[in-house]
C-alpha positions in Angstrom: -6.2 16.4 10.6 -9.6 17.1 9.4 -9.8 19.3 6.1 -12.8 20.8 4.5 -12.8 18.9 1.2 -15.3 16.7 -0.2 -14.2 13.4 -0.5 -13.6 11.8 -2.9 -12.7 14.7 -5.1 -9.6 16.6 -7.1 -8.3 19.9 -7.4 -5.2 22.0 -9.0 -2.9 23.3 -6.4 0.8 23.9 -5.0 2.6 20.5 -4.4 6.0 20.9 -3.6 8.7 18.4 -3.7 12.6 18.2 -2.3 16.1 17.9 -4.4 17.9 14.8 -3.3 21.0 16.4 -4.4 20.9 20.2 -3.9 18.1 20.3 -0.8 16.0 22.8 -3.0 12.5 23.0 -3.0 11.0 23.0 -6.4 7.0 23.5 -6.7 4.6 23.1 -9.2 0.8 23.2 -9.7 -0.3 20.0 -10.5 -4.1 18.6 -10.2 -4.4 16.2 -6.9 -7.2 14.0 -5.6 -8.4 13.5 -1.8 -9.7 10.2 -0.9 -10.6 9.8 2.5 -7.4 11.9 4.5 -5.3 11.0 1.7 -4.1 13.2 -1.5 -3.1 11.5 -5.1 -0.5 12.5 -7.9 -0.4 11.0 -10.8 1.2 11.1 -13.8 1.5 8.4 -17.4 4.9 8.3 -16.7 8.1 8.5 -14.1 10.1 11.2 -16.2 9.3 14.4 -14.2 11.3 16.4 -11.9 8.6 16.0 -8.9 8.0 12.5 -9.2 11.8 11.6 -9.5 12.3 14.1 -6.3 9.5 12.3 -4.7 11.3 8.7 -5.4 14.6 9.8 -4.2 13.0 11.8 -1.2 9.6 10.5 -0.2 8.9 14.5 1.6 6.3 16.5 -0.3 4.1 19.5 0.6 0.6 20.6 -0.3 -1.3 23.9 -0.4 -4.6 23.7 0.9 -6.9 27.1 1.9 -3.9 28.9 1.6 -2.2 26.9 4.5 1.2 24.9 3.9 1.6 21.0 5.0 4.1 18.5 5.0 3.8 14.8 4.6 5.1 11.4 3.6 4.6 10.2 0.3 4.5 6.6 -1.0 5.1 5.1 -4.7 1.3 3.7 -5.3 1.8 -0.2 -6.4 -1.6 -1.6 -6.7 -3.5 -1.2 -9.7 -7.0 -0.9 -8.2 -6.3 1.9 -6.1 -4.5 3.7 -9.2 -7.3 2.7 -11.4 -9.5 4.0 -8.6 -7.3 7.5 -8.2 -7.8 7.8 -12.3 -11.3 7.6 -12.6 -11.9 10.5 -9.9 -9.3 12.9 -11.5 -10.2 12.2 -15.2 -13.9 11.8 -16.5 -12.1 11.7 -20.3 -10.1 8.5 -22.2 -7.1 9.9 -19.8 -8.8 7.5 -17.0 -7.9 4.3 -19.2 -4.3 5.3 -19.7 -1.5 3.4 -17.8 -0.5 6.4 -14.4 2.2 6.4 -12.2 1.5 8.2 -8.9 2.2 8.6 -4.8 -0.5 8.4 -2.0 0.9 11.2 0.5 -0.1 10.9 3.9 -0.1 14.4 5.5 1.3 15.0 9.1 1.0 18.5 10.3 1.1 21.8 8.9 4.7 23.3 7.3 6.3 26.3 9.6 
């Protein structure tokens, strides 16, 4: 999949994430950042909805140019690439702040 974004870069858009329990999709606009075929959400802590959804139900979708799509998303671990995610969505003291976040892989446009 080839998008036209500029990469590395971030934008605010629809992500939308999946109820382990009640199946429910719940979405929100939240700022993401595309590194090389691969979008970033972060946030300084593990307490929202979308970021628990996303640990109990790795399934998230983006809006991008008005078009829906689906992917996998994976807990980030490693520091670097968080520290690395930070600096390109925040050019404020935000960027030395501890984040939490998911790297999400997308596979194919949403039906």
């Amino acid at each position: 999949m080839v998008f036209d974004i500029t990469s590395p870069s971030t934008f605010i858009t629809e992500v939308s994430t999946f109820s382990i329990s009640t199946l429910k999709k719940s979405t929100i606009k939240l700022k993401v950042v595309y590194i090389d075929g691969n979008f970033f959400v972060t946030r300084r802590n593990k307490e929202s909805r979308w970021y628990k959804n996303l640990l109990n139900k790795n399934v998230a979708e983006i809006k991008i140019n008005e078009k829906v799509f689906y992917g996998n998303a994976k807990e980030l671990t490693d520091e670097k690439e968080i520290e690395t995610v930070s600096n390109i969505k925040y050019k404020n003291n935000k960027k030395f702040e501890k984040r939490f976040g998911f790297k999400i892989r997308l596979l194919g446009e949403a039906l």
